[in-house]
Phi, psi and omega in degrees: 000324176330284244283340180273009186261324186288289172350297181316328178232023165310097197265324189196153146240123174252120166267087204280167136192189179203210194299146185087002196265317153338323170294319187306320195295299211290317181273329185265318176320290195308351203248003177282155166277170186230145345297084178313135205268025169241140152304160136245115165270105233228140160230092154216167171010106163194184192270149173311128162200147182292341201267151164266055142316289242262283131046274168325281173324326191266302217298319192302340195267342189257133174270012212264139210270122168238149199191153190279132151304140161244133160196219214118006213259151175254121165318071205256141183290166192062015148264156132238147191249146187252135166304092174318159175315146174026067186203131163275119204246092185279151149245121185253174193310347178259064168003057150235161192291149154211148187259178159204136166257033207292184127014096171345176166202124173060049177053001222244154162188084029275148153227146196314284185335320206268317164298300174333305198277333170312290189323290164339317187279347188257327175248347177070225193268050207248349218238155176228147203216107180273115166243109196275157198303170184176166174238026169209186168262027168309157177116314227272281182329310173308324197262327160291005137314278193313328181284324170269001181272350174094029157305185194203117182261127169229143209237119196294165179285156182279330194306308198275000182268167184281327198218091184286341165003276189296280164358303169286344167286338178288305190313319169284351190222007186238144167309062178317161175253293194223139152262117211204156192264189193281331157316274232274341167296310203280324108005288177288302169301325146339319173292344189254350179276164177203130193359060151342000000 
C-alpha cells in the first residue's frame, strides 16, 4: 500500500553513474515509456567540454526528449536532462535547474552527492534516487538524503557494473531499498510511470 501511494506521486528520478555508467544509460533509456509521468534526471562523471556530444548520443537511443541542462531551465515531468560539463547541476525550490561552478566535490564537477541531495530537498519523498557503475564514491551521501526526505534509493548490482566501486559504497553504507541489474532497473523505473 506504502509503496503504490509512493509510486503514485513519483515526481523525478536522479540517476547518477561515472566509468561504465554510459552503457547502462545506452541500454535504459531506450527502454522507458513514453509518455513518461516523471523527470528524469541524469549526472554523470565526464570531462570539461564544450560539445553536448554525450546529450547527442543519449537523445539518439530515446524517443523520450533529452537535453544539457540550462540555467534556469524548469523541470518538467516527461523529460529528461542531462547535468552539463563541469557544472554542479541544483534544484531550486521552484523546480528549476540552477547551475554552479563552485569546488569539486568528491573530485567531481558535476557531482552526484550535490545533485542527489538538491533533489531530496525539493521532492521527498517524491524523488526515486539510481546510483549507477563508477570508481569512486560519489553518490552514497545523495542517496542518504533521499533516503532521510523519504525518497526510494537503488543501487545497480555490483556484479553487473563495469566499475563497483561506486555502487558497493552505496550498498555498504546507505539504506539501500533494491539492488537490481539493468533489467531488473529497467522494470522498476517502469513501474513507477503512470496515465499521463
Amino acid at each position: 500500500m506504502a509503496e503504490d501511494r509512493v509510486k503514485t506521486v513519483c515526481k523525478a528520478v536522479v540517476i547518477g553513474g561515472s566509468a561504465g555508467s554510459i552503457e547502462v544509460f545506452l541500454k535504459l533509456l531506450p527502454a522507458l515509456p513514453m509518455p513518461l509521468s516523471f523527470a528524469v534526471i541524469i549526472v554523470v562523471h565526464r570531462k570539461n567540454s564544450t560539445d553536448s556530444s554525450l546529450a547527442h548520443v543519449l537523445s539518439i537511443k530515446t524517443a523520450v526528449p533529452i537535453q544539457d541542462v540550462e540555467d534556469k531551465d524548469p523541470v518538467l515531468a516527461g523529460n529528461m536532462y542531462l547535468a552539463p560539463a563541469d557544472y554542479h547541476l541544483l534544484i531550486e525550490k521552484d523546480e528549476v535547474f540552477s547551475l554552479d561552478n563552485s569546488e569539486k566535490v568528491n573530485y567531481s564537477r558535476p557531482s552526484l552527492d550535490v545533485t542527489f541531495e538538491s533533489a531530496a530537498d525539493v521532492y521527498g519523498p517524491a524523488l526515486v534516487g539510481v546510483l549507477l557503475s563508477g570508481a569512486n564514491a560519489d553518490g552514497t551521501a545523495g542517496l542518504k538524503a533521499i533516503k532521510q526526505a523519504g525518497g526510494i534509493i537503488v543501487a545497480q548490482k555490483p556484479e553487473t557494473a563495469q566499475s563497483s566501486f561506486m555502487p558497493q559504497q552505496a550498498i555498504m553504507h546507505a539504506p539501500v531499498d533494491h539492488v537490481l541489474d539493468v533489467d531488473g532497473l529497467i522494470t522498476f523505473l517502469r513501474s513507477l510511470n503512470r496515465p499521463v
